[in-house]
C-alpha positions as CSV (number, residue, x, y, z in Angstrom):
1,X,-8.8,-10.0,-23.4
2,X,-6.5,-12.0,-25.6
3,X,-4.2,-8.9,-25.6
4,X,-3.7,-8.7,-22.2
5,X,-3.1,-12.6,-22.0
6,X,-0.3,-12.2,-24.4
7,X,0.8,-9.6,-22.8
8,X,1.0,-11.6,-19.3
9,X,2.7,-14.6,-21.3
10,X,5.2,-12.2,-22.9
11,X,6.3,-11.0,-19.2
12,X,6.4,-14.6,-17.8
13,X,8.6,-15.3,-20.8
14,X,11.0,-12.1,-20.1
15,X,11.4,-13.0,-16.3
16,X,12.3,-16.8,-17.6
17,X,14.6,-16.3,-20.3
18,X,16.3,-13.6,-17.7
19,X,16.6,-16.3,-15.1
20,X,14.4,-14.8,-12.7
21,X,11.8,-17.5,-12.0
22,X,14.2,-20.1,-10.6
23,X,14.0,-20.6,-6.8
24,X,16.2,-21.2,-4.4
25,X,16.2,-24.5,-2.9
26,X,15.5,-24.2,0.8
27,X,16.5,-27.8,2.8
28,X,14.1,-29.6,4.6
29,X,14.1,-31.9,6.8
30,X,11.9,-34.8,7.4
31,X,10.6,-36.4,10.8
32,X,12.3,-39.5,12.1
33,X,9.0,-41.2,12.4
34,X,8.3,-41.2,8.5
35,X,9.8,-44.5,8.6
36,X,6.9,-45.9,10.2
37,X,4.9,-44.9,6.9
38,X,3.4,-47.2,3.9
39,X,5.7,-45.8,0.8
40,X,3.0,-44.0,-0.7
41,X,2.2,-42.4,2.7
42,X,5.7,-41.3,3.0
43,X,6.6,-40.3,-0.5
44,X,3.2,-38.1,-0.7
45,X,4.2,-36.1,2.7
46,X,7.7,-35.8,1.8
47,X,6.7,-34.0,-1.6
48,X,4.4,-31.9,0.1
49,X,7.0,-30.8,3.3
50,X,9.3,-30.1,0.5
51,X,7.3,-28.2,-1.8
52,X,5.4,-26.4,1.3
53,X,9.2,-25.8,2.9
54,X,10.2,-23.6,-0.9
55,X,9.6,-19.8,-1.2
56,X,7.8,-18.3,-4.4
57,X,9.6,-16.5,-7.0
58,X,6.8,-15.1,-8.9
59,X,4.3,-13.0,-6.9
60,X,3.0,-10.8,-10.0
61,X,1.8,-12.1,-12.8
């Protein structure tokens, strides 16, 4: 088992170093009526829409 968890972290640490795990940033846009929002309320949606919005990069591991 610990083998093939080094193994795993090894790969992970290839793809990094290689420069494949960085995503590209996809825009998002945010509703008009956010502004009606508490901070928190539209800070914590805004973060989610964005990260929700961005592709994966690393589907195997």
């Amino acid at each position: 088992m610990v083998i093939k968890v080094n193994e795993r972290i090894e790969k992970l640490t290839r793809e990094v170093l290689a420069g494949n795990c960085y995503p590209t940033i996809v825009p998002t846009e945010y509703d008009r009526t956010d502004i009606f929002l508490s901070e928190h309320e539209k800070n914590g949606k805004r973060i989610y829409e964005y990260v929700t919005n961005q592709e994966p990069v690393i589907f195997r591991f």
